[in-house]
C-alpha positions as a LaTeX table, in Angstrom:
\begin{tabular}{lrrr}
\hline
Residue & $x$ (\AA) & $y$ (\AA) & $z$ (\AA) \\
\hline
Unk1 & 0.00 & 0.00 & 0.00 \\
Unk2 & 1.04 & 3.77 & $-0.65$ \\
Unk3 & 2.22 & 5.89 & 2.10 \\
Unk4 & $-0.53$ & 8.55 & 2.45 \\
Unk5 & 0.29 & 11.92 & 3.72 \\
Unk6 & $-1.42$ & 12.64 & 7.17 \\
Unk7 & $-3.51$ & 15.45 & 5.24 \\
Unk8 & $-5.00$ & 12.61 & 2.81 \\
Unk9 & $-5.46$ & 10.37 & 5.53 \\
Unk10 & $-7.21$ & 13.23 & 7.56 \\
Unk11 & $-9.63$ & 13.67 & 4.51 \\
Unk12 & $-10.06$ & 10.08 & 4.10 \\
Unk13 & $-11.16$ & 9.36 & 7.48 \\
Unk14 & $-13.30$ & 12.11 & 8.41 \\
Unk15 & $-15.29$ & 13.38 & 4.47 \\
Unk16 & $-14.84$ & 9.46 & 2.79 \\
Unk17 & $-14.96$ & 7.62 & 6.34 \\
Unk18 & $-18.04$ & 5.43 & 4.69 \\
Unk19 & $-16.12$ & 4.42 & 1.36 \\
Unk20 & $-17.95$ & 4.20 & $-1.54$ \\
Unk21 & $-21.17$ & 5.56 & 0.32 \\
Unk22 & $-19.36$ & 9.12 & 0.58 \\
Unk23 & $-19.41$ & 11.53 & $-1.84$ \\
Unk24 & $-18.47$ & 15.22 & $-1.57$ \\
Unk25 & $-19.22$ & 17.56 & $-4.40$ \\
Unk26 & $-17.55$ & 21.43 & $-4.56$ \\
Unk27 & $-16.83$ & 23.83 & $-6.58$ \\
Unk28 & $-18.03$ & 25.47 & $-9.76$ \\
Unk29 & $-19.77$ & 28.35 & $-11.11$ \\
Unk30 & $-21.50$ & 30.45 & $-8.56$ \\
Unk31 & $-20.21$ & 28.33 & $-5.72$ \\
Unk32 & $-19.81$ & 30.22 & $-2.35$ \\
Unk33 & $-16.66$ & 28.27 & $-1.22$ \\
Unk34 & $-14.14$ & 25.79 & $-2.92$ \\
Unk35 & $-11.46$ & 23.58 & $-1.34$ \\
Unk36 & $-8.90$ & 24.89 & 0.20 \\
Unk37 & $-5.21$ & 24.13 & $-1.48$ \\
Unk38 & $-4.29$ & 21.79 & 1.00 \\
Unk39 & $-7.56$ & 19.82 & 1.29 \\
Unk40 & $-7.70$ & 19.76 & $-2.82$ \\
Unk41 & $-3.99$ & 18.35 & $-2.36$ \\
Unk42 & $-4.96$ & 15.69 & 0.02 \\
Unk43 & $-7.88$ & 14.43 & $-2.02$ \\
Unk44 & $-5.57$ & 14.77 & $-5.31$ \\
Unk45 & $-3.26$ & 12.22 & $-3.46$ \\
Unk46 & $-6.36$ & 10.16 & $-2.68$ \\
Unk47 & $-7.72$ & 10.34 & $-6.40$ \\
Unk48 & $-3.91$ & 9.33 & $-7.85$ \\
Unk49 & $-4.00$ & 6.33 & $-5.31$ \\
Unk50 & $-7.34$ & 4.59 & $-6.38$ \\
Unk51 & $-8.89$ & 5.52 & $-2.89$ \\
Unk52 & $-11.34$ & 8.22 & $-4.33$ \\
Unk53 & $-12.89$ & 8.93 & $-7.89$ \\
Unk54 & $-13.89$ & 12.76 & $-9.40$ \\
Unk55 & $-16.26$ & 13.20 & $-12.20$ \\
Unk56 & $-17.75$ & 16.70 & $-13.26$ \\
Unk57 & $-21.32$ & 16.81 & $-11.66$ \\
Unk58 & $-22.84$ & 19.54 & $-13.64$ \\
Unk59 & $-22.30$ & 22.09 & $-16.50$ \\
Unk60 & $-21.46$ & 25.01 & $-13.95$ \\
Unk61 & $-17.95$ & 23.08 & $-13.03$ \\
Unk62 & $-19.24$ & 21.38 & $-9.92$ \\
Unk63 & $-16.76$ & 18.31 & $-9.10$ \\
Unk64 & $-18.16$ & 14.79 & $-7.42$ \\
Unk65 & $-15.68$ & 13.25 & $-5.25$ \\
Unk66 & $-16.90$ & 9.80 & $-4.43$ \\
Unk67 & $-14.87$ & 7.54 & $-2.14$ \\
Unk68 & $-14.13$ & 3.77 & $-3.20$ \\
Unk69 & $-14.27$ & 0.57 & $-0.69$ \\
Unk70 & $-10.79$ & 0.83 & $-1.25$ \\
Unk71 & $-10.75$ & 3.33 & 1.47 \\
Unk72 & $-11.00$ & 0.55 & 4.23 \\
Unk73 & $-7.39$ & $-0.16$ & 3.81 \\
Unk74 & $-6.03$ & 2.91 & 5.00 \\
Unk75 & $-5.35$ & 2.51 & 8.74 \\
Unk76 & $-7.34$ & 4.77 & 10.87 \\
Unk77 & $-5.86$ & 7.67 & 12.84 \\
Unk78 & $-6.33$ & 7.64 & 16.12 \\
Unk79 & $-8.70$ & 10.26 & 18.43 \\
Unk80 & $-5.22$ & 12.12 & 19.37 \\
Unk81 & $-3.59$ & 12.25 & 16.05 \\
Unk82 & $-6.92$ & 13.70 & 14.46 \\
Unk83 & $-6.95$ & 15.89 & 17.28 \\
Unk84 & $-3.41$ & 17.34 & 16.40 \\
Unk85 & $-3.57$ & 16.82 & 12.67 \\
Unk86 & $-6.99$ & 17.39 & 10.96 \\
Unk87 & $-7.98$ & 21.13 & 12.37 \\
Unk88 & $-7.52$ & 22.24 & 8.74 \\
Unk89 & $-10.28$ & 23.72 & 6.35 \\
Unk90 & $-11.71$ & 21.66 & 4.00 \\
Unk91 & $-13.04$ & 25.12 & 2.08 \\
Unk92 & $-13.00$ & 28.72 & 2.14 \\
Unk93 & $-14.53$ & 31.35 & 0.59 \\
Unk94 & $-14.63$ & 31.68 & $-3.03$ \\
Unk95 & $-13.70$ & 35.52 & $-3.14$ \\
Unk96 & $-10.64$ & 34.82 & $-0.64$ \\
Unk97 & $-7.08$ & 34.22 & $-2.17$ \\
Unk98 & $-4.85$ & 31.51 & $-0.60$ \\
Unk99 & $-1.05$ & 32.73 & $-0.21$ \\
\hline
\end{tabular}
């Protein structure tokens, strides 16, 4: 198996913690917020290891992310190391400009 970053494992435990039943969709036209850089990085490394799929979900450019039953493989992090690790933003504003 593929070491995962802590970020990516972060993402997949607590957005795609029921596999294939979890599906996120951001972005696009109109949107309010959009992933951050880091979360879009951490899902990236999911997508590139098989662990989570994207497919365009409308017109507007709205992305699905839908998580595979290949995500039971990664080894969950524990209550401490989410503790320390995953106090991140998942989105932000659309209007806002990451450095």
């Amino acid at each position: 198996m593929r070491e995962l970053s802590t970020d990516a494992r972060v993402i997949a435990q607590s957005v795609f913690g029921f596999g294939g039943k979890s599906m996120l969709r951001a972005g696009g036209s109109g949107s309010e917020n959009v992933l951050t850089n880091r979360s879009l990085a951490a899902i990236n490394e999911l997508i590139e290891a098989g662990y989570v799929q994207s497919r365009p979900y409308n017109d507007y450019g709205r992305i699905e992310y839908q998580g595979t039953e290949k995500l039971y493989q990664i080894p969950k992090l524990t209550f401490a190391e989410m503790e320390t690790h995953g106090r991140f933003s998942l989105t932000r504003p659309t209007q806002e400009v990451e450095p």
